[in-house]
Backbone as JSON, one array per atom type, in Angstrom:
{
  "sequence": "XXXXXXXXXXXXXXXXXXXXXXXXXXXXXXXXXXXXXXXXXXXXXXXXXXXXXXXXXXXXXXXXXXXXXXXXXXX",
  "N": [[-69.67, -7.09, 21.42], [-70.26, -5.36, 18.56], [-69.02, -6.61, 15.25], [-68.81, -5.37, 13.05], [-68.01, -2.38, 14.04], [-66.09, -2.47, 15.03], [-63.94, -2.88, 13.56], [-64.25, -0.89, 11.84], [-65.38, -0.8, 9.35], [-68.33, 0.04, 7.45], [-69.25, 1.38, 9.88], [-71.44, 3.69, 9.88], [-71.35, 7.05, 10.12], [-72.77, 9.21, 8.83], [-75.78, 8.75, 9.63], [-76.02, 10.61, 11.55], [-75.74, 13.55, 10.78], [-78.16, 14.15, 10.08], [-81.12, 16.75, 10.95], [-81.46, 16.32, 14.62], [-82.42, 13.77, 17.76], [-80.88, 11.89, 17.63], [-78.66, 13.26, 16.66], [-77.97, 15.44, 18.2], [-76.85, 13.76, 20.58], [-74.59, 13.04, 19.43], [-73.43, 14.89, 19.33], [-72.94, 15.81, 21.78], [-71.32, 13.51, 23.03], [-69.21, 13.89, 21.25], [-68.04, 16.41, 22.19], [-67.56, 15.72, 24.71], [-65.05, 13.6, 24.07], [-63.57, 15.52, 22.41], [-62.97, 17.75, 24.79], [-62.62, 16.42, 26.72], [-64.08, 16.89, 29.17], [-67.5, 16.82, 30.93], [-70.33, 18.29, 29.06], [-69.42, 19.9, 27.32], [-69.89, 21.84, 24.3], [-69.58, 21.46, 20.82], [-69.35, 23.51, 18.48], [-71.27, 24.13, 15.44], [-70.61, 24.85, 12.21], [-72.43, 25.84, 9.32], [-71.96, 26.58, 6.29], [-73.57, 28.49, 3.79], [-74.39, 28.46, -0.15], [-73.38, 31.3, -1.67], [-75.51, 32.68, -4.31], [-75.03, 33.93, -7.17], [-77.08, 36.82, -9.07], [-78.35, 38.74, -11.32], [-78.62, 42.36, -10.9], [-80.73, 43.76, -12.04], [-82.54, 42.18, -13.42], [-82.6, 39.19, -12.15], [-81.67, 37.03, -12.77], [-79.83, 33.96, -12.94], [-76.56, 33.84, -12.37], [-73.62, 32.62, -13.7], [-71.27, 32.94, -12.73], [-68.19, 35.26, -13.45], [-69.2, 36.53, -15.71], [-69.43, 39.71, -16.99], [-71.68, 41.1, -18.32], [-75.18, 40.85, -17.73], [-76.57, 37.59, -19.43], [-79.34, 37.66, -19.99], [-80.72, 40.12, -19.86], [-78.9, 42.32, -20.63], [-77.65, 44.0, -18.93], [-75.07, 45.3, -16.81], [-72.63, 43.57, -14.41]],
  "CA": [[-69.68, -5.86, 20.63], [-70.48, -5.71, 16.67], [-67.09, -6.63, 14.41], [-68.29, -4.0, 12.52], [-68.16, -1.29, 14.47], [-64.63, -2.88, 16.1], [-62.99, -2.83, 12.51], [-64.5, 0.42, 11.21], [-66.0, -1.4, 8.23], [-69.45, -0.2, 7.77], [-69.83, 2.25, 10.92], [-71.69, 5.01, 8.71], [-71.87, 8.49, 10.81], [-74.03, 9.98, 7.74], [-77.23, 9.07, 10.29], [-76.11, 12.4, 12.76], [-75.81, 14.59, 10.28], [-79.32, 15.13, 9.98], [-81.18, 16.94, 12.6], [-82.62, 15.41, 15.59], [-82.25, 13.3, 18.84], [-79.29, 11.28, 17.32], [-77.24, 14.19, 15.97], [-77.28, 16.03, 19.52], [-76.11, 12.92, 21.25], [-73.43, 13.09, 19.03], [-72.47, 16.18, 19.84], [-72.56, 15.63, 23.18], [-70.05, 12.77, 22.71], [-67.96, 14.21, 20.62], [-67.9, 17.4, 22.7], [-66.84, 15.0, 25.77], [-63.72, 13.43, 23.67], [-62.53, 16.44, 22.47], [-62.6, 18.63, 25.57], [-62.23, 15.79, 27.98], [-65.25, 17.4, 30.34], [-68.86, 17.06, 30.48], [-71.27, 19.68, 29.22], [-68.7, 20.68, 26.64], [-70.41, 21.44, 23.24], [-69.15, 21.66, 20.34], [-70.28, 24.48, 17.67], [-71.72, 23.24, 14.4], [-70.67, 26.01, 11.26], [-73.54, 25.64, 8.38], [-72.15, 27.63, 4.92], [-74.39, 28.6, 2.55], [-73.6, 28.77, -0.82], [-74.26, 32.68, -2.14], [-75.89, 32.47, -5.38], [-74.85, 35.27, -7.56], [-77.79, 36.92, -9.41], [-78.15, 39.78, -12.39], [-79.36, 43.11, -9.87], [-81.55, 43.82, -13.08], [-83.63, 40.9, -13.24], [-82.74, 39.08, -10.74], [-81.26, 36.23, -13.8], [-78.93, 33.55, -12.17], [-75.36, 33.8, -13.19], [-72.48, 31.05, -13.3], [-69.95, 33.9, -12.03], [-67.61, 35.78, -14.33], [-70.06, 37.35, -16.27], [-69.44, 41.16, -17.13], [-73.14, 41.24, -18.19], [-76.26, 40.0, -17.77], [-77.08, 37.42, -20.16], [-80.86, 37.93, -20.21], [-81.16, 41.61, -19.8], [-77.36, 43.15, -20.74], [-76.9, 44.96, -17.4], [-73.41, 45.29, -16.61], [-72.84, 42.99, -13.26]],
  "C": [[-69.76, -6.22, 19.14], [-69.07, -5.13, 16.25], [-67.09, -5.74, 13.61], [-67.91, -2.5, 13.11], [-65.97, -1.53, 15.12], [-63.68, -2.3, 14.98], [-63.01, -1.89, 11.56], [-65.04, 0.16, 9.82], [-67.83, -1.09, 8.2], [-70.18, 0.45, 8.91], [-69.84, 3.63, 10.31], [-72.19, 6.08, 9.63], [-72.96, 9.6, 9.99], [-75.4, 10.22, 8.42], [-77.43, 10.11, 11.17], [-75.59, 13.22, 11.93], [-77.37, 15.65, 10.28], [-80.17, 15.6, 11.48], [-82.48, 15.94, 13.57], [-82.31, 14.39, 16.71], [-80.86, 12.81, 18.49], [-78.19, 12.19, 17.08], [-76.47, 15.0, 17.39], [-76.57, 15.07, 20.33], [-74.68, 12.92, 20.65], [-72.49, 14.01, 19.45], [-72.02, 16.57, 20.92], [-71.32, 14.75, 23.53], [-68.63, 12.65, 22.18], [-67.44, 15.25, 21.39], [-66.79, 16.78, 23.75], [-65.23, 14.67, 25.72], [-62.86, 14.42, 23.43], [-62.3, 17.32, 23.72], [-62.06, 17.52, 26.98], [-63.66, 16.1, 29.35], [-66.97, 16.77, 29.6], [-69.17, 18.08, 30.24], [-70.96, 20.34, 27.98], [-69.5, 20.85, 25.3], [-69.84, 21.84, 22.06], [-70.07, 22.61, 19.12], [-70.3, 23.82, 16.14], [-71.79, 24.68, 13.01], [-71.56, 25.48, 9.88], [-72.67, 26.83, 7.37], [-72.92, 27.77, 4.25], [-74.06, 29.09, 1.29], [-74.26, 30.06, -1.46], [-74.59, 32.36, -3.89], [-76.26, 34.01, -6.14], [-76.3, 35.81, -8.74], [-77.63, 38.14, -10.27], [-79.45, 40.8, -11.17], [-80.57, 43.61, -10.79], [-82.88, 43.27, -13.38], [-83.69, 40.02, -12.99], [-82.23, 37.09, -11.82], [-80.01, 35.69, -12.59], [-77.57, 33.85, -12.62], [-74.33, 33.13, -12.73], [-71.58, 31.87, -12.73], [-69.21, 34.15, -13.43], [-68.2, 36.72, -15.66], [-69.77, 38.81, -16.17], [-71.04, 42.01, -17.35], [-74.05, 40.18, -18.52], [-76.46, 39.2, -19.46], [-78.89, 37.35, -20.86], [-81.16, 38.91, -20.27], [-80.66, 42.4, -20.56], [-77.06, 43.57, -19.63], [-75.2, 44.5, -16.88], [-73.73, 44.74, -14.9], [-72.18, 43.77, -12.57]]
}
């Protein structure tokens, strides 16, 4: 067996994040440990971050803003 993988040095999970044959195996694996069963799968939550915008003209805004800085419109 590889000493890295034995001693946790260097065993980078970063490659099943992205999608694709490797990531579902993972999930299959991991599903297994945590439930103990086959088949089990585990659900995968994605956030997205909302990106607040001026309803005016459509101007990005950092948050806290009372009004638009490109337009004025009250947020």
């Amino acid at each position: 067996m590889n000493e890295e993988i034995i001693d946790g040095s260097g065993f980078d999970l970063r490659k099943f994040q992205e999608d694709g044959e490797d990531k579902e195996k993972m999930k299959k694996i991991v599903g297994k440990i945590i439930s103990g069963q086959e088949g089990y799968e585990i659900i995968e939550e994605k956030k997205k971050k909302k990106i607040k915008q001026c309803n005016e003209c459509n101007w990005v805004l950092k948050g806290g803003e009372k009004f638009c800085p490109e337009c004025g419109e009250k947020c």
